[in-house]
N, C-alpha and C positions, 0 to 999 in steps of 0.2 A: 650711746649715740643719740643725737636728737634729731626727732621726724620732722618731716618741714609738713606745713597743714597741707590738705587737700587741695584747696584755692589754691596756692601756692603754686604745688605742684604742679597744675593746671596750664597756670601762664606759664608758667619757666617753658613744657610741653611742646607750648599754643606755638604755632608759625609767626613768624614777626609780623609775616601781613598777606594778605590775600591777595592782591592783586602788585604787580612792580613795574615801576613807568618807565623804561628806558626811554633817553633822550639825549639830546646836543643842549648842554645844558644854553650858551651862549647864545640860539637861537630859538631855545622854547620855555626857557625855566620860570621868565617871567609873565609867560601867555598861553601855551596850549599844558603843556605839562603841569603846570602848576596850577590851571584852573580845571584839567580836570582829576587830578589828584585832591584840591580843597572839593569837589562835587561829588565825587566816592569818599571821601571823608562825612562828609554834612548827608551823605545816604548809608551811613555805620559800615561802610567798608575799608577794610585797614590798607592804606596804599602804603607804596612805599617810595617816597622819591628824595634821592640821597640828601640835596640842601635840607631837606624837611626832617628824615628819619637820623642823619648824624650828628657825630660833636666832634670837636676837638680832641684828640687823643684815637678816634677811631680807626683801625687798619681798612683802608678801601677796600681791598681784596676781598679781605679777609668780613668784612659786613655786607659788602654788596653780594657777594658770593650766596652768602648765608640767608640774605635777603630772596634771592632767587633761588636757592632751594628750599626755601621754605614755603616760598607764594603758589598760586593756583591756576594762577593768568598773568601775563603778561599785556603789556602795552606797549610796542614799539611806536613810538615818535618819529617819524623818518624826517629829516630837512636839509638845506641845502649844503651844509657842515656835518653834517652827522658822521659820514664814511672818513672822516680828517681824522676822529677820535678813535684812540686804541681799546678806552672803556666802554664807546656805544658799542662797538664792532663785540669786541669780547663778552661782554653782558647778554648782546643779540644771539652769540654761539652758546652761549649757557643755557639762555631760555629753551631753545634751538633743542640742543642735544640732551637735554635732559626730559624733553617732551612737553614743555608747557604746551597751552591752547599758548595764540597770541595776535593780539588786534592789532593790527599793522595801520596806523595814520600817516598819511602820507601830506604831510604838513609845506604848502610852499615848493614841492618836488612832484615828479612825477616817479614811478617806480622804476621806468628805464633810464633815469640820470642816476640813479644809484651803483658805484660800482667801488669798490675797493681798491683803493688806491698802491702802485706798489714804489715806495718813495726808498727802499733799498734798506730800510733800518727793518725790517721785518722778516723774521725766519719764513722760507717758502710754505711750512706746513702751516705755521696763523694764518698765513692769505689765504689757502686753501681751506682753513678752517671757517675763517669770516667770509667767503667768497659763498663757500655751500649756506649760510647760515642765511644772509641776506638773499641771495637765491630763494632758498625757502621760505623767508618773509615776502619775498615781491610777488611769487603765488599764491599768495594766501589771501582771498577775500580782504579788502580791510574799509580804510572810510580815506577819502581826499578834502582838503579845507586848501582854499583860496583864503589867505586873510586879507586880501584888499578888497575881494568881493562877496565873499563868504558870510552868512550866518553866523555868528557865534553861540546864541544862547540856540540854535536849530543843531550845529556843529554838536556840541555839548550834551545834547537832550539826546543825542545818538548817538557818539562815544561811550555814554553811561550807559545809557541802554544794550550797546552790542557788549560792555563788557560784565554787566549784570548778566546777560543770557550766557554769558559762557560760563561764569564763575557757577551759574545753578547748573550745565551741563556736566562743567566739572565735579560739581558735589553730587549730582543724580549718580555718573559714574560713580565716583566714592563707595556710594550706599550699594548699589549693584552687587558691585565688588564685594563690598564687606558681607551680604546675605549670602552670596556664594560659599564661603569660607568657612 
């Protein structure tokens, strides 16, 4: 049987990325989400934001999933479509329940216009599951941008920065963890 090299081995290992920008793609893809996904990229942090990290042929589920069990932090995007979508909602319960940190932006919205919609296509337990999940995003410390009156490059310089200190909280835990053991 043939060994695959060490490198190799390494990436195959490696998480697909370190930080996952959940969002409404329709209302952030071409302006908060995607600018600051290209701004943790250009500071060597591996984002993951689907239009950017998929292709053609990929299971959503099944990549975005994996994407979010693999990352260290998340980003929720909050805006005023966001709670329409079954994949921001779902994504948010993943981050959620699997314990990521996660920097809540609250883009265009306030965190009490966010509420899960029940439009009758949805089993009672997902509402309940997305309902707890965004709950616990709307207490959670995060950052609000006005885009009609708002900073952007001010917006940006502080998005990257709340989620660089978390991603090093993250890894400080890490290391803790690991000298314990």
């Amino acid at each position: 049987m043939q060994r695959l090299p060490a490198t190799l081995c390494r990436i195959i290992a490696r998480p697909s990325c370190d930080v996952f920008v959940n969002h409404r793609g329709i209302d952030t893809k071409r302006n908060v989400a995607g600018l600051i996904h290209d701004r943790l990229t250009k500071m060597g942090v591996r984002s993951f934001l689907d239009s950017m990290n998929m292709k053609p042929g990929d299971k959503l589920f099944d990549h975005i999933d994996r994407a979010i069990l693999g990352s260290k932090v998340g980003v929720a995007v909050f805006s005023p479509r966001y709670c329409d979508s079954y994949f921001c909602l779902h994504e948010l319960a993943l981050l959620m329940e699997t314990k990521k940190k996660v920097v809540p932006i609250f883009y265009d919205i306030k965190p009490s216009q966010l509420v899960v919609k029940d439009n009758g296509t949805r089993p009672a337990k997902e509402l309940q599951r997305f309902s707890l999940a965004l709950e616990e995003a709307k207490y959670t410390v995060g950052l609000t941008f006005d885009p009609l009156n708002g900073d952007w490059s001010e917006f940006l310089r502080d998005a990257s920065d709340a989620v660089m200190i978390n991603l090093l909280e993250v890894e400080e835990e890490h290391n803790r963890m690991k000298r314990k053991h």
